[in-house]
C-alpha positions in Angstrom: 4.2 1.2 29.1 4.3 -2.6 27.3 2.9 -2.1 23.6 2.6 -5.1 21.4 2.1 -4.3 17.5 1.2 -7.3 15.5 2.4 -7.5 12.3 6.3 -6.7 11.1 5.3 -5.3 7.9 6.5 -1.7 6.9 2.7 -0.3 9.0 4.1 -2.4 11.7 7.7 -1.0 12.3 6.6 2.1 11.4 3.8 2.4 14.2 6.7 0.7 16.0 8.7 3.8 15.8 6.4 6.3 16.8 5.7 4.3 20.0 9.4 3.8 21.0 10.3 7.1 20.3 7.0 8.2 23.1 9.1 6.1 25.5 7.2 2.8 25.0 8.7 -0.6 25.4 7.6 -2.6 22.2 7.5 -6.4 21.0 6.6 -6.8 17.4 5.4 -10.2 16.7 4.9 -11.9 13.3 4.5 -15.3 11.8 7.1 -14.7 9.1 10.7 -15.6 9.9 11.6 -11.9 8.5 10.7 -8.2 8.6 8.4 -7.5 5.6 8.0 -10.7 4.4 4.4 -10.0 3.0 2.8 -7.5 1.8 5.5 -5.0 2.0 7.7 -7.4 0.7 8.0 -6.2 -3.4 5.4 -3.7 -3.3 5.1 -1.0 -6.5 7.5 1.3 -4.4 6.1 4.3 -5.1 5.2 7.2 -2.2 2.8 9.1 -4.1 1.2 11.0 -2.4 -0.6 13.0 -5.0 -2.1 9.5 -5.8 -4.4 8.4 -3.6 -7.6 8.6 -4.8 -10.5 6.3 -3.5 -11.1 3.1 -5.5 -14.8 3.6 -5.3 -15.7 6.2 -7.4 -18.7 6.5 -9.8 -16.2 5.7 -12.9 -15.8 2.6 -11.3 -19.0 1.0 -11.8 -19.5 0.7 -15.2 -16.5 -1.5 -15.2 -17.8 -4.1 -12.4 -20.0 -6.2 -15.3 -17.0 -6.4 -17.5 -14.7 -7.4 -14.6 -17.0 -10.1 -13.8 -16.9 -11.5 -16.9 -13.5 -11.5 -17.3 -13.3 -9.2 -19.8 -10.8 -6.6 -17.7 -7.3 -8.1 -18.0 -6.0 -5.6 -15.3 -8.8 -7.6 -12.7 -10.3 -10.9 -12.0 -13.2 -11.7 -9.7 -13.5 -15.1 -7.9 -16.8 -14.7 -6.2 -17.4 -16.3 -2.3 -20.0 -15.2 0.6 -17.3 -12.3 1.9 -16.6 -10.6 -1.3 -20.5 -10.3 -2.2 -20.9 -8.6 1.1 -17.7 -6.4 1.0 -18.9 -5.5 -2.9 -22.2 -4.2 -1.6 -20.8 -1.7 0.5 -18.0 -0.8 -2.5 -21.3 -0.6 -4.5 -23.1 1.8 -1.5 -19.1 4.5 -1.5 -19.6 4.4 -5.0 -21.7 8.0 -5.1 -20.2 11.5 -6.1 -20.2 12.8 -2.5 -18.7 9.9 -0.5 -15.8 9.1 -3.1 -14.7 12.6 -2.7 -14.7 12.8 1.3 -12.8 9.8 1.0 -10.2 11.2 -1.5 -9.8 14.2 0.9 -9.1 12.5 3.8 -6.7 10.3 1.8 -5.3 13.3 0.4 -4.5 14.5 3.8 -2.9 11.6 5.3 -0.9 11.5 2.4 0.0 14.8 3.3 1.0 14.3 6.6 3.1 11.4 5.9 5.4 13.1 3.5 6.3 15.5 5.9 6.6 13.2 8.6 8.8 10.9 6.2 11.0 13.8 5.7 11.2 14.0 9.7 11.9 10.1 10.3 14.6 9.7 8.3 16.4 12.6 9.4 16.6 10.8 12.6 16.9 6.7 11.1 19.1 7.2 8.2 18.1 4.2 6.6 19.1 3.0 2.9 16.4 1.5 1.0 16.7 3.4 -2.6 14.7 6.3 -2.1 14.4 9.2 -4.0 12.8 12.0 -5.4 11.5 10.5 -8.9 8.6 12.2 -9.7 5.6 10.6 -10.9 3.5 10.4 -14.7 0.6 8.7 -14.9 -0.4 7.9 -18.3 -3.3 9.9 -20.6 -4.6 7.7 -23.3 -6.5 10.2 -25.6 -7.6 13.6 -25.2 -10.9 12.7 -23.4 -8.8 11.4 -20.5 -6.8 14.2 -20.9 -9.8 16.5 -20.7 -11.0 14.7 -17.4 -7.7 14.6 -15.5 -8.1 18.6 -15.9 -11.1 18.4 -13.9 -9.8 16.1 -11.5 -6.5 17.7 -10.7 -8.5 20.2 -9.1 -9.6 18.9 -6.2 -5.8 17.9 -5.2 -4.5 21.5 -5.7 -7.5 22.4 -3.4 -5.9 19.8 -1.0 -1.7 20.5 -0.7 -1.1 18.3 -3.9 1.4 19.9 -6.9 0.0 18.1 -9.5 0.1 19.1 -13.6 -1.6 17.9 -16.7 0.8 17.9 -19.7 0.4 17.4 -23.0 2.7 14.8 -25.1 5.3 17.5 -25.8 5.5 18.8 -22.2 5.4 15.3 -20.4 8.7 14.0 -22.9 10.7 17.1 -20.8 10.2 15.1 -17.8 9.9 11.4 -18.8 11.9 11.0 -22.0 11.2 7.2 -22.4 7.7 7.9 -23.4 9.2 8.2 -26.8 10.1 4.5 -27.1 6.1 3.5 -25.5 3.8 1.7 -27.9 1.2 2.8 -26.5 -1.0 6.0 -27.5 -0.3 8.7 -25.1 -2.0 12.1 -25.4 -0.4 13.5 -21.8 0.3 12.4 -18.3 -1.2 13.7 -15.0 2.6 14.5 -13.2 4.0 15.1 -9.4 7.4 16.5 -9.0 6.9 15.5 -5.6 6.3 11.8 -5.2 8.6 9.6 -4.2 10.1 5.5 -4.9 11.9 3.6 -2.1 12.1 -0.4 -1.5 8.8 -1.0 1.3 11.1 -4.2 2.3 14.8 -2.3 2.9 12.8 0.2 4.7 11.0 -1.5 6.9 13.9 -4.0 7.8 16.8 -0.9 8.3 13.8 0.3 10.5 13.8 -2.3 12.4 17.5 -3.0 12.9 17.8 0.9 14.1 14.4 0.2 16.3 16.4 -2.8 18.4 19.7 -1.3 18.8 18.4 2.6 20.2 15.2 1.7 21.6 13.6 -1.0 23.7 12.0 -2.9 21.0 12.2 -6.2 20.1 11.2 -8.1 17.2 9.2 -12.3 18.1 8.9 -13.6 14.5 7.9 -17.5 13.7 5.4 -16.5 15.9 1.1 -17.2 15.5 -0.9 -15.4 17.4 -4.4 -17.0 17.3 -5.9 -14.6 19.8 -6.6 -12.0 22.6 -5.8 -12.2 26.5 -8.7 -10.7 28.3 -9.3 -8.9 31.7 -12.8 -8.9 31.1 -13.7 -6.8 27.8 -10.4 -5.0 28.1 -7.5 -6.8 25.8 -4.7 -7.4 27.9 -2.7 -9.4 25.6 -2.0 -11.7 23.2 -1.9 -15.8 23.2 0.3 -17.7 20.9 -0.5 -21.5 21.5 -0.2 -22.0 25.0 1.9 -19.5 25.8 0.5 -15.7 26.9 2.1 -12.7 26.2 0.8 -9.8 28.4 0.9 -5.8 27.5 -0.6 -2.5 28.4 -1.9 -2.4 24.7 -2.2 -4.3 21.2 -2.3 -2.4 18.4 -3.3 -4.7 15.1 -1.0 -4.1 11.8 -1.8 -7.8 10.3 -3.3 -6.1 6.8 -5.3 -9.1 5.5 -4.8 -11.2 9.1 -6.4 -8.4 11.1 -10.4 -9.0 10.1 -10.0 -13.0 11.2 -8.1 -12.2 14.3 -10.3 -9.3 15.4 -13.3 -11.3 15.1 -11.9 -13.2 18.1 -12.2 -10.0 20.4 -16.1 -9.5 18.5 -14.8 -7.1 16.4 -15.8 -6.9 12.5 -13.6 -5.2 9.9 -14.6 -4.5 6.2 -11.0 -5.8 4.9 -10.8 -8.7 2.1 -7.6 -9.6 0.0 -7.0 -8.3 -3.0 -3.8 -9.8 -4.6 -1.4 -8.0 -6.9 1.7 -9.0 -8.2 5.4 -7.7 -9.0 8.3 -8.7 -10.8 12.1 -7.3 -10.4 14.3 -7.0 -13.5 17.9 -5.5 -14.1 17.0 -2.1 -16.0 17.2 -1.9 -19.5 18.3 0.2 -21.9 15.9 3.0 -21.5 14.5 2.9 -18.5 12.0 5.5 -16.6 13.6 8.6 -15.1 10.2 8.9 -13.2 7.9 6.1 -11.7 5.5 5.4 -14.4 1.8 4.2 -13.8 -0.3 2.9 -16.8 -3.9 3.2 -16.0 -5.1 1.4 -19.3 -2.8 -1.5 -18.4 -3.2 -1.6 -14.6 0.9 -1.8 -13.6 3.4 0.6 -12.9 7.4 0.5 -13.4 9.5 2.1 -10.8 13.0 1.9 -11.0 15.1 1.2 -7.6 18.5 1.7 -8.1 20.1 -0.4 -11.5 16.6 -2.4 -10.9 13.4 -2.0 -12.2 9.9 -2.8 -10.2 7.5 -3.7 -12.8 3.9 -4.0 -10.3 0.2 -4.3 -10.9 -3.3 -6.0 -11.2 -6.2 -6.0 -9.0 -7.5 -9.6 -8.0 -10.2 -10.3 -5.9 -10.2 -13.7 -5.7 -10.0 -14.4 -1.9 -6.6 -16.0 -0.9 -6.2 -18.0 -4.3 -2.8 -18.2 -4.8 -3.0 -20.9 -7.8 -3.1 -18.0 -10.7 0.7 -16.5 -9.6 2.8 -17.9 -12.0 -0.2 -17.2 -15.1 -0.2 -13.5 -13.6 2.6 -12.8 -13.2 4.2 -13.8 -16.9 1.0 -11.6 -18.2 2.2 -8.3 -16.3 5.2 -9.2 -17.6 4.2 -9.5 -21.6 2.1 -6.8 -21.1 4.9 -4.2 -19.9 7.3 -5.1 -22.4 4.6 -4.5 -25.1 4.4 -1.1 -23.7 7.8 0.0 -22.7 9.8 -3.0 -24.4 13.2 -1.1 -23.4 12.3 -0.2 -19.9 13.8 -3.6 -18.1 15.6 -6.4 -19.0 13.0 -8.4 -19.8 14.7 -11.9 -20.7 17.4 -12.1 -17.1 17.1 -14.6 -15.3 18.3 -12.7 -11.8 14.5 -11.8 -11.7 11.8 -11.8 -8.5 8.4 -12.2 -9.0 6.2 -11.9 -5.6 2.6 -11.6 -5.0 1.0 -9.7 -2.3 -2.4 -9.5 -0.9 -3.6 -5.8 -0.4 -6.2 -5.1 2.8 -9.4 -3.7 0.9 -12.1 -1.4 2.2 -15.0 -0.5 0.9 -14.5 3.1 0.9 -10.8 2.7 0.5 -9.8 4.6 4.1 -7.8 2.6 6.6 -9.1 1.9 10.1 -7.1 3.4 12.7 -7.3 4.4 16.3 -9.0 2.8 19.1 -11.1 -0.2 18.9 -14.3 -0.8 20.7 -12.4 -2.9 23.3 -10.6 -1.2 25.6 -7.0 -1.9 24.8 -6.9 -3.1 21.1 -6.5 -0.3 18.4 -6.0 -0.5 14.8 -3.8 0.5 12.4 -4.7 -2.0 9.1 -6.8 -1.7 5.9 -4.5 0.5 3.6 -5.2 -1.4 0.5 -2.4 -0.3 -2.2 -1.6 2.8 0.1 0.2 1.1 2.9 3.7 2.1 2.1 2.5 5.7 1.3 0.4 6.3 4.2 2.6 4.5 6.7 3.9 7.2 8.7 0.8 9.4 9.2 -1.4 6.2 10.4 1.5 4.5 12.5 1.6 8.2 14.0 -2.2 8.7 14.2 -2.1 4.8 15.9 0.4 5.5 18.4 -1.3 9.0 19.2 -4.2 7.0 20.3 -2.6 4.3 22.0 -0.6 6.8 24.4 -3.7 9.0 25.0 -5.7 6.4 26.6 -3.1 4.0 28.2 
């Protein structure tokens, strides 16, 4: 069986894999001249899969006003004909009951993929700076304190190990707290969760993918649409050439909603950009990955680097603010946690990303309404985390029917 994936990002080789090891021949195709050359790219690095919540929650809307006015440095809002539409259905997930069915089935892929993480690299022993870092996310005051004891709950009640701690208890697992400016009453923590580089991943991946299994890998390559025996996709066509297969599966993140409009499919994706920067660590840098909800960014260090990642824009595919964004996640870290990186080298990389949105935060995978076509696309920020369980779930699907 011929399977093309489209898309060499890390949900891309990864659905890869679980097709080549089914006894699949696979061709990858991408545009970029490299594995994970987008989104995946300089991602947050963290695998934390105790973190998944949905982004539509009723907490969320109080905040939409603000955010519209500019008034939420951590987001800005560039308003056109697809957001308005996508923000009405955000608006619709927003409700008690959906956000927490949304949660749990996060919670559960999450689940899946850190066991079958475990599993895949005991067979691709791939180097990309993983390790067991635990993860604190950041309490502001005792009313969020208070809260994230009510909220833990429901991912105890769901295979998560998650704690509350105090100030006290959290400096016994993330010492640097000390040296923060910021208030800090306590931290939500996860012994569990995990950091590893998205982009050395996803390229060892593929180097192990074409020399043990019959996969190849077609980048500099647009595909601008679908070969079709009548409704059933049979293929892909890039320019005038046709590339024929038993099955496509999409993996484009932010690509996938324009191209599967050309097989009459519509998906509930927009961009959402975010941004990273990578600095030499500093003097006192995190022992665990470290996310500040107050300030919207994260720091996760990768080796003798630090990935300093955050920011929610939903300004379309306006890349014009990068530079501007960038220095301000930047400023606002080393406020916070001015000996977590090196602020000041110059051996830095700053990227930009655009994350694949749904409105109710879950991605769409499995088979698509024409026969042939499935989907594996619209993680959002979980793509790295929920990589395996999805690529699995897609290539489950793919085999059944084919």
């Amino acid at each position: 069986m011929h399977v093309i994936v489209l898309g060499a990002g890390v949900t891309g080789v990864t659905t890869a894999w679980y097709l080549a090891r089914a006894g699949c021949q696979v061709t990858v195709i991408d545009r970029a001249s490299s594995i994970a050359a987008g989104t995946s790219h300089a991602n947050a690095a963290q695998l934390s899969y105790s973190f998944v919540d949905s982004l539509a929650t009723p907490e969320f809307l109080p905040r939409i006003p603000g955010m519209l006015l500019g008034r939420h440095h951590g987001a800005r809002v560039g308003f056109n004909a697809e957001l308005v539409a996508w923000g009405l259905q955000f608006v619709a997930q927003c409700t008690p009951a959906r956000s927490r069915r949304a949660t749990i089935c996060l919670l559960e892929l999450a689940n899946d993929s850190a066991r079958l993480f475990e599993s895949l690299l005991e067979e691709a022993p791939v180097e990309f700076d993983h390790r067991p870092a635990g993860k604190t996310v950041l309490l502001p005051d005792t009313v969020a304190l208070r809260q994230a004891r009510a909220e833990v709950e429901l991912k105890r009640q769901h295979g998560s190990d998650v704690d509350v701690l105090d100030f006290d208890e959290a400096l016994e697992v993330e010492p640097t707290l000390a040296d923060m400016t910021d208030e800090i009453a306590g931290v939500i923590y996860s012994a569990a969760d995990t950091v590893g580089d998205a982009c050395r991943f996803a390229r060892g991946l593929g180097d192990h993918l074409e020399s043990r299994y019959d996969v190849r890998f077609l980048m500099n390559t647009d595909v601008d649409g679908f070969a079709l025996d009548g409704r059933r996709v049979a293929g892909v066509r890039a320019g005038e050439e046709e590339l024929r297969a038993d099955a496509v599966v999409l993996c484009l993140g932010t690509g996938s909603r324009q191209l599967a409009a050309t097989a009459g499919i519509s998906l509930p994706i927009i961009p959402v950009r975010g941004y990273s920067v990578t600095l030499p660590i500093g003097s006192k840098p995190p022992v665990t990955s470290v996310t500040s909800l107050e300030h919207h960014f994260v720091f996760t260090r990768l080796g003798d680097r630090i990935r300093i990642a955050g920011f929610t824009d939903f300004r379309g595919f306006d890349t014009r603010n990068d530079s501007a964004r960038i220095r301000e996640l930047v400023e606002i870290a080393r406020r916070s946690a001015p000996y977590s990186a090196d602020y000041d080298a110059a051996d830095n990389h700053a990227w930009g990303g655009f994350r694949p949105m749904t409105p109710d935060s879950l991605p769409r995978v499995g088979r698509s309404s024409r026969q042939g076509l499935f989907l594996n696309t619209g993680h959002g920020m979980l793509g790295w985390t929920l990589a395996p369980s999805t690529a699995r779930l897609a290539a489950d699907a793919v085999i059944g029917e084919v």
